[in-house]
C-alpha positions in Angstrom: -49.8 -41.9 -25.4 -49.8 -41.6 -21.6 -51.0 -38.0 -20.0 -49.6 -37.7 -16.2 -50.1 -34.8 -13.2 -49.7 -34.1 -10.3 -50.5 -31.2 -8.1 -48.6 -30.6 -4.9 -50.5 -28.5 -1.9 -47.6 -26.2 -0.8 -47.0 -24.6 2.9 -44.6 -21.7 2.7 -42.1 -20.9 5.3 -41.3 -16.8 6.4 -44.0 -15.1 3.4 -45.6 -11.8 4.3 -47.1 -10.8 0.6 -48.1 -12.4 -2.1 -44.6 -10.4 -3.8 -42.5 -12.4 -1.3 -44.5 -15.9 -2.3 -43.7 -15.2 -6.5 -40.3 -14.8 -5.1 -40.6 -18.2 -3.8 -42.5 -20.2 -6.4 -41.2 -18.4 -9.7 -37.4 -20.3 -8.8 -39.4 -23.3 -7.9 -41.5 -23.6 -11.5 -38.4 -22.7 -13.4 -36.5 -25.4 -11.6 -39.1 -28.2 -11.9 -39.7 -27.4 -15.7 -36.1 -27.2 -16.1 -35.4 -30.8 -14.7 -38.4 -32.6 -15.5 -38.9 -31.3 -18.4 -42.3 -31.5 -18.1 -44.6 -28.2 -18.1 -45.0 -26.5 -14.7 -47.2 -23.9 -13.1 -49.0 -22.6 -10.0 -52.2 -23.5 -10.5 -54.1 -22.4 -7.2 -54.3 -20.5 -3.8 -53.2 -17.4 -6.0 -55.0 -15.4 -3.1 -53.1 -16.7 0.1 -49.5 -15.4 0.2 -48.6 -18.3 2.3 -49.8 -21.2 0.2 -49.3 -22.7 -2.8 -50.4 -25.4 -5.3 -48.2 -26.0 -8.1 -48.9 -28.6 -10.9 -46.5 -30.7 -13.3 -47.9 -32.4 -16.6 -45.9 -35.1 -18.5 -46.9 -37.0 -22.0 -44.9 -39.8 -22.8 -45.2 -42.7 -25.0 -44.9 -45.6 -21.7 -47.1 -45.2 -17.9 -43.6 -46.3 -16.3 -42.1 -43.2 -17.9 -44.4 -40.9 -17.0 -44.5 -42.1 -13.7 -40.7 -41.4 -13.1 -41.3 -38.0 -14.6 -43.6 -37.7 -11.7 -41.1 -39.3 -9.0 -38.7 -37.0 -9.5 -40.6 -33.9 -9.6 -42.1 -34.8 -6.2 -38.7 -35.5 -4.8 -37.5 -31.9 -6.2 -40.6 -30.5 -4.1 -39.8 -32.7 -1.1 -36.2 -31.7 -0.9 -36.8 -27.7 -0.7 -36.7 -26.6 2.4 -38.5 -23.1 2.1 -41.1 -25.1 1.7 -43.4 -27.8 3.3 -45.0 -30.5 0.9 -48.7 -30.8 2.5 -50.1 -33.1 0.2 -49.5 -34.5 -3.6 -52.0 -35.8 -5.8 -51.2 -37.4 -9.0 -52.8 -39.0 -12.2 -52.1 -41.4 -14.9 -54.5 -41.7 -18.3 -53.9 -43.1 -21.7 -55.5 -41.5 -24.6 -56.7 -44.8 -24.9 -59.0 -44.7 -21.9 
């Protein structure tokens, strides 16, 4: 079994309140759960309404798997333009290891 995550360090664009930033990232966990099918959350900076850190977890049965899982949530984040992609950092472990 291979475990993957990553964890994407998220600028947002016009947010006043940390209302108008759910209003942002709620659509943008939906959407990477929905076509990743991988589970999805915000999983820091709840305190700053104008940055986010959202995290995506795969298990699968192959690393190169796991890995495209990854790839195409990180294109998802890269290809929304209300917000800016700071930094991602991912992860790969077997249960193995």
């Amino acid at each position: 079994m291979w475990i993957g995550w990553i964890e994407f360090d998220l600028l947002l664009g016009d947010v006043h309140s940390l209302k108008e930033k759910r209003s942002v990232i709620r659509p943008i966990v939906a959407e990477l759960s929905r076509r990743t099918e991988a589970a999805a959350a915000e999983v820091g900076a709840h305190d700053l309404h104008r940055r986010a850190s959202i995290g995506v977890s795969v298990v699968g049965t192959s690393p190169s798997h796991v890995r495209d899982v990854l790839d195409g949530a990180e294109r998802l984040m890269a290809e929304r333009p209300e917000v800016t992609l700071l930094s991602a950092h991912r992860g790969l472990a077997s249960s193995e290891d």
